[in-house]
C-alpha positions in Angstrom: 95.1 91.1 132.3 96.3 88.5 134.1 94.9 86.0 131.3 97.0 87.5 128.8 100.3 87.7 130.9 99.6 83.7 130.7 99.2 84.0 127.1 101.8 85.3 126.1 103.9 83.1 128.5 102.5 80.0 126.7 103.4 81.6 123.4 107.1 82.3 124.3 107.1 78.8 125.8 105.8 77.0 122.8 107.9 78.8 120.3 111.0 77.9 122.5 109.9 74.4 122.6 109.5 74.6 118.4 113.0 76.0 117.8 114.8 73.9 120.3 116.8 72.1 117.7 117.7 75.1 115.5 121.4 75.4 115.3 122.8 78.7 117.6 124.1 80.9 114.7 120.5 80.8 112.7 118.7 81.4 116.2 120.7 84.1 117.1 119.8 85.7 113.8 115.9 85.3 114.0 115.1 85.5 118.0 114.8 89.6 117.4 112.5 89.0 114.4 110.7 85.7 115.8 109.6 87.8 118.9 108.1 90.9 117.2 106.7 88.3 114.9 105.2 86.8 117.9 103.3 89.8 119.6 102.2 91.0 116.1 100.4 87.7 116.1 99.4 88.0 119.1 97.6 91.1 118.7 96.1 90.3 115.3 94.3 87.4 116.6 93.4 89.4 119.6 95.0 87.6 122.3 96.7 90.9 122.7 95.1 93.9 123.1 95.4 97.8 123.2 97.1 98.4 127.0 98.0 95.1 127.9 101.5 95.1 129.4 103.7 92.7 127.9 106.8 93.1 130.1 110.3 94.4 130.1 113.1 93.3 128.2 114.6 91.6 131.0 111.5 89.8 131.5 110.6 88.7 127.7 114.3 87.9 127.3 114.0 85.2 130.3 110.2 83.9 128.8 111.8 83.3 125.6 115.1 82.4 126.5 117.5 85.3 125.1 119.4 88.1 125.9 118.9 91.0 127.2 120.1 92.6 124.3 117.5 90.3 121.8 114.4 91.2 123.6 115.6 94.7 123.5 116.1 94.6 119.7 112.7 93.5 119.2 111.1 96.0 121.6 112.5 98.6 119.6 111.4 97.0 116.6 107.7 96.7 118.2 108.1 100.7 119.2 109.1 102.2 116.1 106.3 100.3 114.0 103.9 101.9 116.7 102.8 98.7 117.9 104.4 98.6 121.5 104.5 101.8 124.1 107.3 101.9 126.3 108.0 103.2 129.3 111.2 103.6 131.1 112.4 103.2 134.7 110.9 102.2 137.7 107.5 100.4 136.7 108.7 100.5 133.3 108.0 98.1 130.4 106.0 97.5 127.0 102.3 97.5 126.2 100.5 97.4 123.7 100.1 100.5 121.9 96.6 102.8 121.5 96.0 102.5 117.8 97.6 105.4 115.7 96.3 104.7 112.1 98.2 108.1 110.8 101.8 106.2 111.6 100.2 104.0 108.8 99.6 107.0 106.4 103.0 108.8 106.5 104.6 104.9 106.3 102.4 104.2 102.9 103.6 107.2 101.4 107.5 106.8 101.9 106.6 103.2 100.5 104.7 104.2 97.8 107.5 107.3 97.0 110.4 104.4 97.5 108.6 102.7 94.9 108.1 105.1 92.2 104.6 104.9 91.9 103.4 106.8 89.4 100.9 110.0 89.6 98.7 107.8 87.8 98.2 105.1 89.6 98.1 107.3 92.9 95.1 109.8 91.5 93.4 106.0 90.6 93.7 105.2 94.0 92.5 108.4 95.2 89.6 108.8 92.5 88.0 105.1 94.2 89.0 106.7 97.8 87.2 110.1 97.6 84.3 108.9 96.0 83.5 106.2 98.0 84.4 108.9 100.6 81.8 111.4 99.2 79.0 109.0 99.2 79.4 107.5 102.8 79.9 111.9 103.5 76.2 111.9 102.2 74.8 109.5 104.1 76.8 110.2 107.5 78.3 113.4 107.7 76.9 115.4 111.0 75.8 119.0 111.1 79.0 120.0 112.5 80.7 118.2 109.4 78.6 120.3 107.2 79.6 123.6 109.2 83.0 122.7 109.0 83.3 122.0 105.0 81.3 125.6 104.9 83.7 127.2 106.5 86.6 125.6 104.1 84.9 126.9 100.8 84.5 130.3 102.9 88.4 130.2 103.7 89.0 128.8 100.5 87.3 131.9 99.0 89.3 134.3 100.9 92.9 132.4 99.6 91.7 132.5 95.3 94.6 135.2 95.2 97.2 132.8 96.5 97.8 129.6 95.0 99.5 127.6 97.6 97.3 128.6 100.7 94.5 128.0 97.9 96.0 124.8 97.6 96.5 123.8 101.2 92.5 124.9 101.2 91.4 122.6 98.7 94.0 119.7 100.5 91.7 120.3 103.5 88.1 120.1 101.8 88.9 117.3 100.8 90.5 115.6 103.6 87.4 116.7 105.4 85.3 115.2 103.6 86.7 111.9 104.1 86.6 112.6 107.6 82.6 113.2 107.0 82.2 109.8 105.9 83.7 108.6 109.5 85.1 105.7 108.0 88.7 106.4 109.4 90.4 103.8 107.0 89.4 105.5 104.1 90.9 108.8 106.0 94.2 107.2 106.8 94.7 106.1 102.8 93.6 109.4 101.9 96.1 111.1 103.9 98.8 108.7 102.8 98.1 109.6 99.0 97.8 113.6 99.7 101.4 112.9 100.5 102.5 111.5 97.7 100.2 113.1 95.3 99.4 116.6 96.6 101.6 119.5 95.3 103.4 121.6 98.1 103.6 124.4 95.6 101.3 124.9 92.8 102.7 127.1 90.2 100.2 126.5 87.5 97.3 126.9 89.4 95.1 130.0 87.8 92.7 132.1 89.8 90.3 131.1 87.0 91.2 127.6 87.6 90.8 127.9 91.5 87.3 129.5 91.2 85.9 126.3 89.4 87.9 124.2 91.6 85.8 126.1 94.5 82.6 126.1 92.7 82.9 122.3 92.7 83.7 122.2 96.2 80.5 124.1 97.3 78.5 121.9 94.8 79.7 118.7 96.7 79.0 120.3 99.7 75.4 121.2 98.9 75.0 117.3 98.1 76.5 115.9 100.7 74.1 118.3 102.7 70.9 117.2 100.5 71.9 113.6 101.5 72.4 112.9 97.7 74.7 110.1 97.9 74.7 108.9 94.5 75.5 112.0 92.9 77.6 113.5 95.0 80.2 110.4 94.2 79.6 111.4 90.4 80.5 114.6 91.3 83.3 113.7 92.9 84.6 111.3 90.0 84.7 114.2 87.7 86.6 116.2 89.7 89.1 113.8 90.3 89.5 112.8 86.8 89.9 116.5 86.5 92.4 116.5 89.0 94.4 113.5 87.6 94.9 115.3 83.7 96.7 118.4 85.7 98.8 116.4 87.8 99.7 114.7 85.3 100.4 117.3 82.7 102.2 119.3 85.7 104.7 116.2 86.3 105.5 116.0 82.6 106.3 119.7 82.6 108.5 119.3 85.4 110.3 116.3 84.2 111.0 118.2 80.5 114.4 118.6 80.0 115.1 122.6 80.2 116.6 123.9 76.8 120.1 124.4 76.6 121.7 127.3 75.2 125.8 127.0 74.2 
């Protein structure tokens, strides 16, 4: 700990030293940045690490040689992109945050919604995502992974007469799959596309449609218990490519003008 109090000392120090020059008006504008810049650096070279205490604002404004104000800018900067904790009061101060990789998902998505990806490309994504995801499930998913997709394809069975709870279902299958591969980046991207790409409401969903959809899900599921990696990502393609053409066709519907009558 006390190793990387020192660290982060000299890194404050040496960018001060850098930027001595730097006219007041452009200094004033990048101190805030310059700082989060700093501990993200920091961390990503691992002289930071998860739980290291970093200080308060009072004390990174006096290592680096701003305000109050400035440090506190850039702690709250450091907070809201989850990579700082912060505790208030007496004792109080910043340290590096527990890692939180579903802060990462939900961001992806607004970015990827804020862009205008299309469905297209998002299903793409997905299609590599899940079957990778599929495979990994059959090599390293645990008995109590197997348990738990059986008892989504039970619960899925009970919802075939309601298409949204059938669709939050099939959401979760699928999600727990990835989680059976426990490869937790390809959960966190996973989750980030479900957000984008996953209907909240599926109105064309059929209950003949929904029965295949389940009858794939339990096929997966006996591969992924056989150990069958290589075909349980085939499977998995198909049924992605499947799921692509509705999305698709279900956007275009949407997005069709509605006739107008005068």
């Amino acid at each position: 700990m006390r190793a990387n109090i020192l660290a982060i000392h000299t890194l404050f120090d040496a960018d001060r030293s850098e930027h001595a020059g730097t006219g007041l008006a452009a200094r004033g504008a990048t101190l805030s940045s310059r700082i989060v810049a700093e501990v993200r650096e920091a961390l990503l070279d691992g002289r930071l690490k998860p739980g290291d205490f970093i200080g308060g604002e009072k004390e990174i404004g006096a290592r680096s040689g701003v305000s109050r104000i400035v440090a506190r800018d850039a702690l709250r900067t450091l907070e809201a992109s989850g990579v700082v904790e912060i505790k208030v009061g007496a004792g109080g101060g910043a340290r590096i945050a527990c890692g939180n990789p579903r802060l990462f998902a939900e961001a992806l998505a607004v970015q990827l919604t804020l862009a205008d990806v299309s469905i297209g490309e998002i299903l793409d994504a997905q299609r590599a995502i899940e079957c990778l995801a599929s495979e990994l499930a059959a090599r390293n998913a645990t008995p109590a992974d197997i348990r738990a997709l059986d008892a989504l394809c039970d619960q899925a069975e009970e919802r075939l007469g309601d298409a949204d709870a059938f669709t939050r279902a099939s959401l979760a299958f699928h999600l727990a799959v990835a989680e059976a591969s426990h490869n937790r980046v390809l959960v966190v991207q996973l989750i980030s596309l479900q957000h984008v790409a996953w209907p909240r409401r599926n109105r064309t969903l059929t209950r003949k449609v929904a029965q295949g959809i389940l009858a794939t899900h339990r096929a997966l599921l006996r591969l992924i218990e056989a150990r069958d990696a290589d075909a349980a990502r085939r499977l998995m393609n198909e049924h992605v490519i499947m799921i692509k053409g509705r999305r698709v066709a279900e956007r275009r519907v949407k997005r069709k003008p509605a006739n107008v009558c005068c």
